[in-house]
C-alpha positions in Angstrom: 138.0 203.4 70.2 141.4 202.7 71.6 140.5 200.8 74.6 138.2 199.3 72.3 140.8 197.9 69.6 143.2 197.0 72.7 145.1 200.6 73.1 145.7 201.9 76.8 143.1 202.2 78.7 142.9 206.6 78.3 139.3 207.0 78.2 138.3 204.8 82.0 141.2 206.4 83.7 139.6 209.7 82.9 135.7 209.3 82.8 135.5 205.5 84.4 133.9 202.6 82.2 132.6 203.4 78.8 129.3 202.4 79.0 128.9 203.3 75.3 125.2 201.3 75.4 123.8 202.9 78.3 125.0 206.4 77.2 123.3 206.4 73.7 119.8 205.3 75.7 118.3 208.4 75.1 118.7 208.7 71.2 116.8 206.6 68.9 119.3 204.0 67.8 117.3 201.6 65.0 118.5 199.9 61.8 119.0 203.0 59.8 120.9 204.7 62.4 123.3 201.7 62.6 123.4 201.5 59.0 124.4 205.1 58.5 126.6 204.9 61.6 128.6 202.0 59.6 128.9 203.9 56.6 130.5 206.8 58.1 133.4 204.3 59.9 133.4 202.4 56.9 134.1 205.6 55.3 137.3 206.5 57.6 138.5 203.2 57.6 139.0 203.1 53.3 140.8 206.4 54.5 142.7 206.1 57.7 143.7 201.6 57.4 145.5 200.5 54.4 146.2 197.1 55.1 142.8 195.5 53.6 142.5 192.3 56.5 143.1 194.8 59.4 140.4 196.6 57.7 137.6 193.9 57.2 138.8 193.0 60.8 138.1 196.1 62.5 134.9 196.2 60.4 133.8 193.2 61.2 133.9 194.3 65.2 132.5 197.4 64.4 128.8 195.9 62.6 128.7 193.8 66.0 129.3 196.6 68.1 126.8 198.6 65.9 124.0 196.2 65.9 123.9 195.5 69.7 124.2 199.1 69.7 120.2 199.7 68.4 118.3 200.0 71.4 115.0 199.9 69.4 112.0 196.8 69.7 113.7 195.2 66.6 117.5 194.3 68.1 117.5 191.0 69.6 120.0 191.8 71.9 117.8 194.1 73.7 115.9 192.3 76.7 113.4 194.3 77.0 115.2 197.5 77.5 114.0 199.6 74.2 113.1 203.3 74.1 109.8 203.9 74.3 
C-alpha cells in the first residue's frame, strides 16, 4: 500500500510490479469477498487515520481498487477474463 498511496516505491524494487490483479487470479474474488475485504480496511482505517477527509479519501480509492479487484462474471471491468 505504500507505492499505492504515493510512498517510495519498496515493494517493485524488491519483487518488480505489483500486479495485485493478476496475482489474486486464482482465488474467487466476487461481491462478498470485496465487501468483506472493505470492511476489514475500513476497519483499520477508523483505527490507524484520524483525520476524517484523508480517511473517506483513502476509502474512496480503496472501493475502486476493490471493485475492479473481483474477477468474477459480474464485474464490469473484467473483459472476459473471469475464473471459471
Amino acid at each position: 500500500m505504500c507505492e499505492w498511496t504515493g510512498g517510495p516505491k519498496l515493494y517493485s524494487v524488491e519483487k518488480g510490479h505489483p500486479r495485485l490483479r493478476q496475482r489474486h487470479m486464482g482465488f474467487k474474488i466476487g461481491n462478498a469477498e470485496r465487501d468483506a475485504w472493505l470492511a476489514c480496511m475500513r476497519g483499520a482505517l477508523e483505527e490507524t487515520v484520524a483525520d476524517e477527509a484523508a480517511r473517506r479519501e483513502i476509502d474512496d480509492a480503496l472501493a475502486k481498487l476493490a471493485d475492479w479487484m473481483r474477477n468474477q462474471a459480474d464485474n464490469p471491468h473484467d473483459s472476459g477474463h473471469a475464473r471459471p
